[in-house]
C-alpha positions in Angstrom: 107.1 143.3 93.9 103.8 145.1 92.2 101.6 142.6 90.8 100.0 142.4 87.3 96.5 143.0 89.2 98.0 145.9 91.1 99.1 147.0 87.1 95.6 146.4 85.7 93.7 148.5 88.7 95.6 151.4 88.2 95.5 151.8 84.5 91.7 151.3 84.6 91.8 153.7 87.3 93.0 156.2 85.5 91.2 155.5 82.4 87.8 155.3 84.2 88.7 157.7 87.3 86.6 156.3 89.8 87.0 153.6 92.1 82.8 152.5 92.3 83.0 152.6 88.5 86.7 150.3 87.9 85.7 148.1 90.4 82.6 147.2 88.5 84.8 147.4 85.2 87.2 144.8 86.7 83.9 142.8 89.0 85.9 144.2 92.0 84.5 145.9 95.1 85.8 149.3 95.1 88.0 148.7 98.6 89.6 146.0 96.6 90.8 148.4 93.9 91.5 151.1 96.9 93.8 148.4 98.9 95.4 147.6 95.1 96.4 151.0 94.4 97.1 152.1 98.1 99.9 148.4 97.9 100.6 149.4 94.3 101.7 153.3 96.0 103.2 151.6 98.8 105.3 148.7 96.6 107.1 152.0 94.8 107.3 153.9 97.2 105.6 156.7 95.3 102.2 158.7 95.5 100.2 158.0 92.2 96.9 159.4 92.4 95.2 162.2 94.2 91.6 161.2 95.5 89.2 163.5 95.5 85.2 162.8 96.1 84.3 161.8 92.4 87.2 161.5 90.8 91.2 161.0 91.1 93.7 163.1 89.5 97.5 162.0 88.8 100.5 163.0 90.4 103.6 164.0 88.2 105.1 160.7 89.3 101.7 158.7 88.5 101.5 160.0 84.5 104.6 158.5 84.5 104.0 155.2 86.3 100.9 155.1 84.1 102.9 155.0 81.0 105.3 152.5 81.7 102.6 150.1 82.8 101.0 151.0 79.8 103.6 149.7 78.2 103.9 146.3 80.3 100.5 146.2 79.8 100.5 145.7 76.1 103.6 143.6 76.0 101.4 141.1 78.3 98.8 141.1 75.4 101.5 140.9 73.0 103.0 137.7 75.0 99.7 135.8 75.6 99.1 136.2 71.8 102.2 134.4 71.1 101.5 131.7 73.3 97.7 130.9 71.9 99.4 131.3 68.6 102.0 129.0 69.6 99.6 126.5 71.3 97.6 126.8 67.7 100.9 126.7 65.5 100.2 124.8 62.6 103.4 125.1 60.0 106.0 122.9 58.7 106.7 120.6 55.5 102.4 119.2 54.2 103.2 116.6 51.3 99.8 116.3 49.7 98.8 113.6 46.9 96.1 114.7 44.8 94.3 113.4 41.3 94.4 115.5 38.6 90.4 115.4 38.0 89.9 116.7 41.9 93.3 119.7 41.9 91.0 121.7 39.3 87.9 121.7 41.2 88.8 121.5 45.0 92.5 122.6 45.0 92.2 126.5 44.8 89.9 126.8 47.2 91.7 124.7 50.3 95.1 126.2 48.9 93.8 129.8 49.2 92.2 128.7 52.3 95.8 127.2 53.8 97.8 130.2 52.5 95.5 132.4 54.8 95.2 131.0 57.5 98.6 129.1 57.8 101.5 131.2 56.2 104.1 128.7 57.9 102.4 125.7 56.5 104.2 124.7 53.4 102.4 122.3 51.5 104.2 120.9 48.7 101.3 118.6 46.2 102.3 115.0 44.3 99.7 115.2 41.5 99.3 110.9 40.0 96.9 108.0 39.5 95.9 105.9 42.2 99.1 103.8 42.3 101.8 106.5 42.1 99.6 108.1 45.5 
């Protein structure tokens, strides 16, 4: 099975189109990112790239290996997004007690703040005296 690394050479291969050049992108040697894309070619079963001195040029079959894995590529980012966010998730019922002489001055501000920055939060506010709080 190709490997996310294996993914990640080859589409800054392509994007950079040299191996000296990705491997320093991706603080790789370049034989590293030659033995990626050589197991990468061999795992499919499919010639991707045409190497040339300078540069590399794509076969037919690598422009369209190279979109797919662009694709997985940004599903990955999508997904590890979702997981800090879920590791960060603040959201749920917020019952909040506040006196009437501090909601005019301070309340705006932290609700607008709250609102922003935690749309599932749902803070619902008890305004009393000291005793009903």
């Amino acid at each position: 099975m190709a490997t996310l690394a294996q993914y990640i050479a080859f589409h800054t291969l392509v994007d950079i189109g040299n191996f000296t050049e990705t491997g320093l992108k991706l603080n790789l040697t370049q034989s590293s990112i030659s033995h990626a894309i050589s197991n990468l070619e061999a795992e499919l079963e499919l010639s991707l790239i045409i190497r040339n001195r300078n540069n590399i040029v794509l076969t037919s079959e690598g422009k369209i290996i190279y979109e797919h894995i662009s694709k997985i590529l940004q599903q990955h980012h999508q997904l590890e997004t979702v997981v800090a966010n879920l590791k960060n998730f603040i959201g749920g019922p917020l019952s909040v007690g506040i006196l009437p002489s501090v909601s005019f001055v301070l309340l705006p501000k932290v609700l607008a703040y709250f609102v922003q920055h935690h749309p599932n939060l749902h803070i619902r506010l008890m305004e009393g005296d000291y005793d009903q709080i």
